[in-house]
Phi, psi and omega in degrees: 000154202253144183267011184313154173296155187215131166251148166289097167248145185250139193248134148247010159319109157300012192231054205304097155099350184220019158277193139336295192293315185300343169307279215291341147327267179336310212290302163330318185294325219275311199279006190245307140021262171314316181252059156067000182251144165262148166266095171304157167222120165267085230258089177312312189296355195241051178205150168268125164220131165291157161305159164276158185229031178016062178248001148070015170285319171300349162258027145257318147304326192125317171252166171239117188289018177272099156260094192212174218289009208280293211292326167283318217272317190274349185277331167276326178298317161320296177304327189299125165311335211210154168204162189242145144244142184230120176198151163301222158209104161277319185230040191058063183165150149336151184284148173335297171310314181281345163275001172283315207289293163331311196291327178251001156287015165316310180294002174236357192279333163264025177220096164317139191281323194098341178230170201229157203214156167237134154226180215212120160253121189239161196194123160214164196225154176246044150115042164174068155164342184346288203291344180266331184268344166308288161313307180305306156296352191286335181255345174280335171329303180297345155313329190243025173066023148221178196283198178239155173235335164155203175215140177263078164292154176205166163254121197200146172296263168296163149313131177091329186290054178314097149321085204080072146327326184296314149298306177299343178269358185278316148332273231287289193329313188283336192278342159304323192282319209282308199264055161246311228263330196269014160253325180303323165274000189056028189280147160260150178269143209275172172281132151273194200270356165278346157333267185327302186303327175275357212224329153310306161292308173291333159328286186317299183297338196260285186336331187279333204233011201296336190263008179264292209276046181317298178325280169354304182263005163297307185314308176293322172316316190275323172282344160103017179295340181273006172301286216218148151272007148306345171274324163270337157276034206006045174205142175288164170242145170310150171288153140112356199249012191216155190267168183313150189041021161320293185302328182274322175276341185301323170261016197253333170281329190260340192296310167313314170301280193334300205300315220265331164114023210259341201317066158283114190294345186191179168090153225281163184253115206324147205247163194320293160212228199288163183279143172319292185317336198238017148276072189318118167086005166260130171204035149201157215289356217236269176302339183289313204296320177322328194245022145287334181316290175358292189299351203309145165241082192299318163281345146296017177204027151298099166106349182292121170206145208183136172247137160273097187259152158234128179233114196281161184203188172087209175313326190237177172209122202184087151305119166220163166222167162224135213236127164264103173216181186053036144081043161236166137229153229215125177247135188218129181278151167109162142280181184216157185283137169082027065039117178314318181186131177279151189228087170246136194222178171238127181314356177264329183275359163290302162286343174312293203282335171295344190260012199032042188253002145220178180294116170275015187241323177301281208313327153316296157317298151344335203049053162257021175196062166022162138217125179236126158138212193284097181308322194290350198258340176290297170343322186286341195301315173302334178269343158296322202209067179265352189074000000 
């Protein structure tokens, strides 16, 4: 048996091999290929699949008690590393074959697979709905446990007549590249709020409903999907991206600008102290810290007292602190024990700010530059040492 990689298109054209879609299908083989994947083609008129007739025995069972071609079609698709759904547009919507064919993946349409597959939606039109049949399909994807990577739409009349062909065989290339590349990396696409929406909605409906949708809540239960939605999209959300009370002291400053009248709403972030570059003989991260005392703002560190330590990296290596008290401040190489709050930074992004050439409230947020011990004593530093 052959282990080749395999993608799966399901065509609902009715023009098996000689339509549009089976074109823009073709434009896709070369470059699927070209990387080891076979294209399978699925012609939907040249398989009997009955209507769903909505009688719900596959979510409550499991199955669809219909026997016809419906369990082979979907079973290759199931089996695929990568799969395409295809269909024309005749009236603003899929073709007839392919919404029977859809209608009766009810039984896999409540169960997130656990695992994710890239797949491709393809759609043309003779100029009215290609993209909306697209989005649809782009979103029935996930029935069969994959994500969309995108879609190749076109526009065209006759058979062959492609409004740009030239563009669309360029499309079909890239879009052939994308779901090679997003499977050979394992890659995901990030999650959206139709994610969200659908993992809300089916939570609710199947859990609500448990003795109709048995299979169903069985299906969630075992995979742990009504825990989290991280669970039904695989992907975790980040820690994270600012340490505890970032936000509190951060707004706890602006409030202070408001009173004291100081308050900017946008715009660069007033910088620490005199710009650097207009200090004679400072150009490292070493003399700037050296030459803060200079700035000191003695009334601002009334009743105030604090040690500053900072350990510097990068271009420079280094320990130093700086310690307030009696409304002075005082620059001491070295560490000190017991330090109010550590500053570890890198000397470029130490002089970025003091010179304003970046935000020093972004680069914290940002982390491009630590702090551990008391936030409320960083927030202070500009008004200590303000010029």
């Amino acid at each position: 048996m052959s282990d080749q990689k395999k993608v799966v298109a399901i065509n609902g054209s009715p023009h098996a091999g000689l339509g549009n879609t089976s074109q823009m299908i073709a434009m896709l083989r070369p470059h699927l290929e070209k990387e080891g994947f076979k294209l399978e083609e699925l012609f939907l008129s040249q398989y009997k699949i009955n209507y769903c007739i909505g009688c719900g025995v596959c979510i409550e069972k499991g199955a669809c008690w219909i026997a016809d071609d419906y369990k082979t079609v979907s079973k290759r698709l199931l089996e695929a590393e990568a799969i395409i759904l295809a269909s024309p547009v005749y009236f603003l919507s899929v073709t007839g074959q392919m919404k029977t064919f859809l209608d009766r993946s009810l039984t896999y349409g409540h169960k997130p697979r656990g695992t994710w597959k890239p797949g491709l939606a393809v759609s043309v039109s003779s100029g009215a709905g290609e993209t909306s049949v697209a989005e649809y399909l782009k979103y029935v994807l996930r029935i069969f446990g994959a994500f969309p990577v995108g879609a190749l739409t076109s526009i065209a009349v006759g058979p062959g007549e492609f409004v740009g062909k030239e563009a669309v065989a360029d499309r079909a290339a890239d879009l052939a590249r994308d779901l090679i590349r997003a499977y050979k990396k394992g890659r995901r696409y990030p999650a959206t709020d139709l994610d969200l929406r659908f993992w809300r909605f089916m939570s609710y409906l199947i859990s609500e409903h448990r003795e109709l949708m048995k299979s169903d809540h069985d299906h969630w239960q075992r995979l742990g999907l009504y825990d989290h939605f991280e669970a039904y999209v695989g992907q975790a959300a980040a820690p994270p991206s600012m340490e505890p009370g970032v936000r509190e002291a951060w707004i706890e400053e602006l409030i202070q600008e408001q009173k004291e009248g100081t308050f900017v709403p946008s715009g660069p972030e007033p910088k620490m102290k005199a710009d650097a570059a207009a200090v004679p003989g400072v150009t490292t991260a070493l003399e700037l810290l050296q030459s803060m005392p200079q700035s000191f703002n003695p009334k601002a560190a009334e009743g105030f007292k604090a040690v500053y330590q900072f350990e510097v990296s990068g271009d420079e290596e280094f320990t130093a602190h700086i310690r307030i008290a009696d409304q002075e401040a005082s620059f001491h190489e070295g560490s000190t024990e017991n330090p109010d709050v550590v500053i570890k930074t890198t000397a470029k992004v130490w002089l970025d700010i003091a010179r304003g050439e970046i935000s020093g409230r972004w680069a914290f947020m940002t982390r491009k530059y630590i702090v551990k011990g008391d936030l409320t004593l960083l927030m202070k530093l500009r008004s200590l040492f303000g010029g």
